[in-house]
Every structure is written in structure tokens, then in C-alpha cells.
MIKE-54638 format. One record per atom (N, C-alpha, C): residue in one letter; x, y, z. Coordinates in steps of 0.02 Angstrom, whole numbers, plus 50000, padded with zeros to 5 digits. Layout:
<recs>
AXYZ
...
</recs>
This chain:
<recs>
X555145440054914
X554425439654901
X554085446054923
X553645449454895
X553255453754878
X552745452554931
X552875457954998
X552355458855050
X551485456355017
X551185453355064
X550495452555045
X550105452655108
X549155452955097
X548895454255158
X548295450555123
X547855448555181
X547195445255156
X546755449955198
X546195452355177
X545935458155200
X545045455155198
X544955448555216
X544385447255208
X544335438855231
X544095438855309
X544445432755346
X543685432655398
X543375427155393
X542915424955436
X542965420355493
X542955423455567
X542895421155612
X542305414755657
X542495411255720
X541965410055750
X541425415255774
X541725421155790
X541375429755808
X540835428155760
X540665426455707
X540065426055666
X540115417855622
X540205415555551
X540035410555544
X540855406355505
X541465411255558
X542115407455514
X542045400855583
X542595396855558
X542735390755622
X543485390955644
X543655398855620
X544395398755638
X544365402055714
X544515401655754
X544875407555808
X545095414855783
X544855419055841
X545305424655814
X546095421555826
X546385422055856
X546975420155871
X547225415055836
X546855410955795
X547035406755751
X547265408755686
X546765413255669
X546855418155605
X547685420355612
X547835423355668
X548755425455660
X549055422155657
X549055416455687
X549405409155682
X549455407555621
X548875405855571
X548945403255520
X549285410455459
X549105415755465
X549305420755437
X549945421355451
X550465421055502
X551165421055503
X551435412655475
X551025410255475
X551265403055432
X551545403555388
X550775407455340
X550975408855268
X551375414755254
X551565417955290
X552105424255287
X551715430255267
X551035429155287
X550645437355263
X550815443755294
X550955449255286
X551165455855339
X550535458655356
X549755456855341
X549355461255378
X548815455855346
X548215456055396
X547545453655393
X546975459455411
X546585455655399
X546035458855423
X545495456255440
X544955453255509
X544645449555521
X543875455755505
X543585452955437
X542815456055435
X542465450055450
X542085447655506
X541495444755525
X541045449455509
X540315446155507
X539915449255503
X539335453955541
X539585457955530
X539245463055583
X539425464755641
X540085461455662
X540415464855713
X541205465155700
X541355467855754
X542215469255748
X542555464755811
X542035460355831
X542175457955912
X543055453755905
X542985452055853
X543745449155820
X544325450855833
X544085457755818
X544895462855809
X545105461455892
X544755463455905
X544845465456000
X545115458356023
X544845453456010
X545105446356017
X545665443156008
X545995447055933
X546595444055892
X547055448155907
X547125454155937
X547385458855948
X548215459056001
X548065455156071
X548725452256079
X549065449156055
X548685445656019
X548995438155970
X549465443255915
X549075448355901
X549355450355840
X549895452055853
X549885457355891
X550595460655928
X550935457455943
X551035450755986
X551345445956005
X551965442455949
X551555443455891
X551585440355808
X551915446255776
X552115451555812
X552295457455740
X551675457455695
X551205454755696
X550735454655635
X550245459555634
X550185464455547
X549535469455576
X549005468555568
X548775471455613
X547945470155618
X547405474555598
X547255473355546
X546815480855522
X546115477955531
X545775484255585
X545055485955602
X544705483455530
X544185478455551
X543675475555482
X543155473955516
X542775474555468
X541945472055462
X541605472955420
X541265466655393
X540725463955338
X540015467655349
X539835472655335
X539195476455349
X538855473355307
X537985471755320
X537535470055282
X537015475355251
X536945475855213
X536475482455183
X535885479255141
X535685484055096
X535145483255050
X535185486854996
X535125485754935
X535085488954873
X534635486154826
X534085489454805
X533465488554777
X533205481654807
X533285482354847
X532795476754895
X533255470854901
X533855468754894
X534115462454916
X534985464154951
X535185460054979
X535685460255027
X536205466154969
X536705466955023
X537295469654981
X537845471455037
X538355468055042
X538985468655102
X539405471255062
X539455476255137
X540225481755132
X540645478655160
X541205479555143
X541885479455205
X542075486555251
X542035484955276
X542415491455343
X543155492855338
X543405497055336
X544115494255369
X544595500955381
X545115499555436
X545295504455481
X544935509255518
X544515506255534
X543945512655577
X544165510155638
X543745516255680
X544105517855755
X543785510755785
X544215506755807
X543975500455835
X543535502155916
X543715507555938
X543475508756012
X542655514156021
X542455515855944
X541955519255939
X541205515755963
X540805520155993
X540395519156024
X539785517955964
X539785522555941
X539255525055881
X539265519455809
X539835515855799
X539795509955759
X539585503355823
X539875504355839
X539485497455894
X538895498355909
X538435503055949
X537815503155937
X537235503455869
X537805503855809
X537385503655738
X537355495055761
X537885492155768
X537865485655767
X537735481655789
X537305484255845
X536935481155888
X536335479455870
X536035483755827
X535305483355794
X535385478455730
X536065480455694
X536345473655637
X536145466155658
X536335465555723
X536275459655770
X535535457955758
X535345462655773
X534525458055805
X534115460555715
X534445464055665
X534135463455602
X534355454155586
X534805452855585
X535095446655574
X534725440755608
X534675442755674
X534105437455682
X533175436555676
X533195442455638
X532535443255631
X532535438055550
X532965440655526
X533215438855451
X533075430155431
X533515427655494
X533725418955495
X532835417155529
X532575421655560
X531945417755567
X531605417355506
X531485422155450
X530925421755392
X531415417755376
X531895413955350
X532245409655320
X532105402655347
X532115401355409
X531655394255442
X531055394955429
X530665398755416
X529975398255398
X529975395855340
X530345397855301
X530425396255205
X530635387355205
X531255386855256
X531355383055243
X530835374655276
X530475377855342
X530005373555354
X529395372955306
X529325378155265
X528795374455221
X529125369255166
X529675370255163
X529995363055109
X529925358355153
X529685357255196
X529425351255242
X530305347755283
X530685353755297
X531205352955333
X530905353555391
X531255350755468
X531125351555529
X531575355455571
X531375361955575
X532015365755623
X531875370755652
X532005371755683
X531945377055737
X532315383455751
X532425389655745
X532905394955765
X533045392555833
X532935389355898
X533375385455956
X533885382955935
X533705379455867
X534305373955838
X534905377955803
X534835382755785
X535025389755737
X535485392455801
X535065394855823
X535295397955884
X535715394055930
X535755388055938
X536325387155992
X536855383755952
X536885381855867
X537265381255830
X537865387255835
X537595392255822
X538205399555807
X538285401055873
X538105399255940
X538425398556011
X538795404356018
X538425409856014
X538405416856032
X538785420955968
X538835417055924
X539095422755861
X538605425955827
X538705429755786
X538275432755740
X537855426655702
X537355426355690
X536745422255658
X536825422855617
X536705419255567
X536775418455482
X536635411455444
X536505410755373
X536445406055342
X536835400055363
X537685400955381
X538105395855358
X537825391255419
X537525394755481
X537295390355541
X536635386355549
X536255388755508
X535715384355481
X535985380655433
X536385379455389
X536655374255337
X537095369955375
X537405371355443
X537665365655476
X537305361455526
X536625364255545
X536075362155584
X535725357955535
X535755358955437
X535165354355418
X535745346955389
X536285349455386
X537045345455383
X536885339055440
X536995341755522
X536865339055542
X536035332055579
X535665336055551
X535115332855548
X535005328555492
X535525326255430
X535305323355388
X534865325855326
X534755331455311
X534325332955262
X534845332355209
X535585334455202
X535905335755154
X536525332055195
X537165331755141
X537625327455153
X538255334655185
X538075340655161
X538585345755185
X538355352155187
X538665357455219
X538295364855206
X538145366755131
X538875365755098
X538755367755036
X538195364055011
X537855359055000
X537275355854978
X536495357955032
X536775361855055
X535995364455097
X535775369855075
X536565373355059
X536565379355010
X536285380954932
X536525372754926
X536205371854846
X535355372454858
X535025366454887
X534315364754894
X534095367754920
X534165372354972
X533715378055022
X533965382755037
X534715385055051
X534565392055060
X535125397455013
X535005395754942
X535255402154895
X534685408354886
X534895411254848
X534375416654856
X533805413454823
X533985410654772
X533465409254680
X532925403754755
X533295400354805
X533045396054827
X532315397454891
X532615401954902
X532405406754976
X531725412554929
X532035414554884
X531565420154846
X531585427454888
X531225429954899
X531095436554949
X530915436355016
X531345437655042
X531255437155122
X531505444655147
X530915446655178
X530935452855201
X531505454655259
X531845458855238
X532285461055290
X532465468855319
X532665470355371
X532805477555407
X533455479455398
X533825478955364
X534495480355350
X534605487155313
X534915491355324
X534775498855307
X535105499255252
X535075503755209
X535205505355145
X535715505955116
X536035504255078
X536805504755073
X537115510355086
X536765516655038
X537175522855069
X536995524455142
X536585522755167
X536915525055249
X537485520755298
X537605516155258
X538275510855275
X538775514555291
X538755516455200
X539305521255169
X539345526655207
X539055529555244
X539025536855255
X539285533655368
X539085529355374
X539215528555435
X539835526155447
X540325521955403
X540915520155383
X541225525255396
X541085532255341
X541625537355326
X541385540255410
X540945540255426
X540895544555499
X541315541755561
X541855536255565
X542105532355621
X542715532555569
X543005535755504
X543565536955473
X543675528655434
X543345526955440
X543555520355390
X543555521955324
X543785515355275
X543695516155205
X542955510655200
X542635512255130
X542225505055138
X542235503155054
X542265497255052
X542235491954977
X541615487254982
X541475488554918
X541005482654904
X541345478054871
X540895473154936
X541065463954944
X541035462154884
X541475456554877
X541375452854813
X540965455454743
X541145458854716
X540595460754673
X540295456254619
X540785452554583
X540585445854546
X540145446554496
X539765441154522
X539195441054486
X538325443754536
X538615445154583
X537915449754637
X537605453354598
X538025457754573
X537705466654560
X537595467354475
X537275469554467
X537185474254362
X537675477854381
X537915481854323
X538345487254306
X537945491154330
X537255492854318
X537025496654358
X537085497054420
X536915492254457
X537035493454548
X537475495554559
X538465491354511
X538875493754548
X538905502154545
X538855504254493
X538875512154469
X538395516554520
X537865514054554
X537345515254611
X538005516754669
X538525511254679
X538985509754729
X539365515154728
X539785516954658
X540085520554663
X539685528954656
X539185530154621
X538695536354635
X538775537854721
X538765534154767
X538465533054835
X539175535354861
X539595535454862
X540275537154887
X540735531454894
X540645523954872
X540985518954897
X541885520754888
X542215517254951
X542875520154931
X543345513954871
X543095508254872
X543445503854822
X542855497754822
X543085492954788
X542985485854764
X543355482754791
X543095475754794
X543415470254814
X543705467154765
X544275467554725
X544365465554658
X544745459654661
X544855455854704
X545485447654725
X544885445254778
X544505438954742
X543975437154775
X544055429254749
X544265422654780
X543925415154771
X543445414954715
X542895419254717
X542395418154671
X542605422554593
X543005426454589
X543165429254546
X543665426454499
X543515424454440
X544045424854409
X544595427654359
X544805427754322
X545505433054307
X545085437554244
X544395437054223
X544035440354175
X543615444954228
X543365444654265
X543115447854316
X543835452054371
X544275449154377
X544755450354405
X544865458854376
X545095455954314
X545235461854266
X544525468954262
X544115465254273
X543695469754252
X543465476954297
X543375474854356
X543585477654446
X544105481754424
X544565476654410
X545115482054432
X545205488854374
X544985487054321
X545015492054273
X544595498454307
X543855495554337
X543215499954335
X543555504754404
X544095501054450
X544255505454510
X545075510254469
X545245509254423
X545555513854389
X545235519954375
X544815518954338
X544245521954293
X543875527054357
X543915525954400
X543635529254455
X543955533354501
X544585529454503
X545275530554580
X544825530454630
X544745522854628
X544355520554698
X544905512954730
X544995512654780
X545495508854824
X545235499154768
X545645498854769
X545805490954736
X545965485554819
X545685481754842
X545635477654890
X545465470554876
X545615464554926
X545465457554913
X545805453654956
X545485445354983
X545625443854997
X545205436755000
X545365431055058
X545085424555048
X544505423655049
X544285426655119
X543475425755119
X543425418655155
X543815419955207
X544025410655241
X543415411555286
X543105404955279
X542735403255333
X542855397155384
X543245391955325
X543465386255338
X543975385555415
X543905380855459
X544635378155517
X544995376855476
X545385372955567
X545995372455547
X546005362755520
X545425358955535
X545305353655505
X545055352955450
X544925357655402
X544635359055334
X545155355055305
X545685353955308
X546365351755262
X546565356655203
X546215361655194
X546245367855144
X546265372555167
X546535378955143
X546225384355160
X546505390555119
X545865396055099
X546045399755035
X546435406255093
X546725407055150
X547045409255205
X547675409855167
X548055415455141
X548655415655091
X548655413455049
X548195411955029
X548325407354960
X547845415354904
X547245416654921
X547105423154874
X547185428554927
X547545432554901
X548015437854930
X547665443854889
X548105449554935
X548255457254873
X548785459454902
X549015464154867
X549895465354887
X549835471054912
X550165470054970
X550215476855013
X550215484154990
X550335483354925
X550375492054926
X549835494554914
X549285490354908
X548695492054911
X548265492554978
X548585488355047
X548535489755095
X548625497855107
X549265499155099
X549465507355102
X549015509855072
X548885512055039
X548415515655009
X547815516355041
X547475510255053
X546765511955132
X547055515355179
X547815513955197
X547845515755259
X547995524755255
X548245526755186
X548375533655175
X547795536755159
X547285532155142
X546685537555138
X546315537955198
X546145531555243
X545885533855284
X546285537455359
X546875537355338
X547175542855388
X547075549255385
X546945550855290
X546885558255280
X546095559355299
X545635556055310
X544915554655298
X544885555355398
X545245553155434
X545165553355518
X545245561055504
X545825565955480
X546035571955496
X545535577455455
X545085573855430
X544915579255415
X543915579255418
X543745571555431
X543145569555464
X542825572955519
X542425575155542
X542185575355611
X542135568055626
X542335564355665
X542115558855686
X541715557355752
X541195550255735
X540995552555788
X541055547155834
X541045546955896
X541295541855940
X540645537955984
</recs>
């Protein structure tokens, strides 16, 4: 069997319900040779999963889900292989932090005028020191009874079409891009799907992006194809993976099951090796 890696794995560190250390566990289950834990907005993961990994033979490639902006609405990068011990990405990400919770407050406001009852306290001691985000208000209105599950909180209150414009501080995509390549990482845009116009993505790649996310749950084999053609068409890195948020009591999990095949691992890892040697980086 044909090495594989999942390069897009959500932790408790922000809004997965796996463990870091769980993530290797279940990743040597399924016989994967490399992961990559992108939470959102931090890397606190890597540092976490990191004996485990070693422990496991298993590799562990430096990730993170960056949040940006492009013509005024969200847009996530992936990180990956950047210097995990840099000073200068962790203090970007420190301000990510408190954009994020500035973010989930105009979102309880939206959602208290649908005559929901909630509180960012309730928000807030839900994600119990992780990164703040939607999926923790959809398990706070879960649990209060408004809806029967996250995914159905998601439907009625918080999609975008649902939410509308909510002002946010999240910096611009190309300075993502440009702070990525400065700590030697590669960076891909998340899921591209159905998010972006042809225009935005072409904005993505204008901007320096180093690949796409082209092996995505939400994608299917017409979109599949289509990624992967447009990162031909470019010679921009081809990447993918589950996008797990789900435990280990889910009874499912897209955790090996949507993959990309290692030799596309190599390839991040040969560019951003040549990209450390020849970067100023900064620490």
C-alpha cells in the first residue's frame, strides 16, 4: 500500500474533540506515515503531539489553519513545516487569538437578536481554553436545546448566508502569505470548494499562495479534478486531507479515510527546505 498522510486534522487546542496525542494513536491505526495537526490559529498541538509522535515513528509536520480576509469575508490558509519554535509567528498569533474572540462576540449579538439566550461566558468556558470559534457556540446552543445538534445550529444561526456581515480584524490574506513564507513554511488555501470565484482563487494565486487544498470531505471528484488541474496549470503544491474535528466517540471518522499520498508530502517538504535556505527568516 501506497504511503499516505492527512495534512488537515482538528484538535481540542481549538474546536477538534480529538487529543493531540490521540490524533497519533488513531493515525498509526490507520497506517498513515505523516499528519499534520492545523487547529486554528495556533500550533499549540504540534508541541503537544510531539512525544507521542516520536514515540509512534510517526511524522509530524508543523500546521496551522490561519484566518484571513479577502474582499471582506473569512479565508483560511494552511501553514505547514514552519519553524515550530519561532517567536514572530506566535506573537502574530496571539493577536489571531483575541481577533477570534472579538469575532465570536459580534456573532452572539447576531445570534441574540434571533431571540436565542447566550452569553460569550457560555462560549467561553465551552472551548475551555482553546481557540474560540463557531463550532463552540453550536455546542453551547446544542446543549441548551435550541437545536437537536451542532450541525443544525449551523444550519439556523450560524452559516454565513445566516450570520450576514459581521465585522472582523483578521488581516489580509496576502500578509498571511507573506508571514508564512517569512518562518519558511509553505501555505495552501483551505478547502477551496465552493468559498471562492475563480476570481478570488486567481487573487490566491496572484498573492504568492504555495498550493491548494485539492483532497477535501467537501470536495468532490469534479471539483477534485478541477484543483488539481488549476495547481498543474500553475506548479503550485497539490495538498489534502480530513479536516477531522470529530472524537473518538463520534463512531466515524474522515481520520484516514480522505488522505493524499505522500509524494506530495515530499514535495512541501522539498520546497520549504529550499525556501528555509534561502529565506531570511525571522524568529
Amino acid at each position: 500500500m501506497l504511503p499516505k498522510a492527512d495534512l488537515h486534522i482538528h484538535t481540542t487546542c481549538s474546536d477538534g474533540k480529538l487529543k493531540p496525542a490521540e490524533v497519533i494513536e488513531l493515525a498509526k491505526e490507520k497506517k498513515l506515515s505523516a499528519v499534520s495537526i492545523t487547529d486554528h490559529d495556533t500550533y499549540k498541538g504540534y508541541h503537544s503531539a510531539k512525544d507521542k509522535a516520536d514515540e509512534c515513528g510517526m511524522e509530524l509536520i508543523s500546521g496551522c489553519e490561519i484566518t484571513s480576509t479577502i474582499d471582506a469575508k473569512e479565508a483560511h490558509i494552511l501553514a505547514y513545516y514552519f519553524d515550530p519554535d519561532t517567536d514572530y509567528l506566535e506573537k502574530f498569533l496571539s493577536e489571531q487569538r483575541k481577533a477570534r474572540s472579538r469575532r465570536i462576540k459580534g456573532i452572539i449579538k447576531t445570534v441574540q437578536k434571533a431571540g436565542v439566550d447566550v452569553d460569550y461566558d457560555e462560549v467561553w468556558a465551552e472551548a475551555n481554553g482553546a481557540n474560540i470559534g463557531r463550532p463552540h457556540l453550536a455546542r453551547v446552543l446544542t446543549q441548551k436545546g435550541y437545536v437537536s445538534s451542532p450541525k443544525e445550529a449551523f444550519i439556523r444561526y450560524l452559516s454565513n448566508q445566516k450570520l450576514g456581515t459581521i465585522e472582523n480584524t483578521y488581516p489580509d490574506y496576502r500578509e498571511v502569505i507573506e508571514i508564512v513564507k517569512n518562518v519558511g513554511g509553505a501555505c495552501v488555501l483551505a478547502h477551496p470548494g465552493r468559498l471562492y470565484s475563480a476570481d478570488e482563487v486567481k487573487k490566491f494565486i496572484d498573492a504568492g499562495i504555495d498550493g491548494l487544498e485539492c483532497i477535501h470531505p467537501s470536495h468532490n471528484y469534479p471539483l477534485q479534478k478541477k484543483y488539481t488541474e488549476l495547481c498543474d496549470e500553475h506548479g503550485l503544491l497539490m495538498t489534502g486531507g480530513s479536516d477531522t474535528h470529530e472524537g473518538k466517540d463520534a463512531g466515524y471518522t474522515n481520520l484516514g479515510v480522505v488522505t493524499i499520498a505522500y509524494k506530495h508530502v515530499e514535495k512541501v517538504k522539498r520546497m520549504t527546505t529550499q525556501r528555509k535556505n534561502i529565506v531570511e527568516l525571522k524568529d
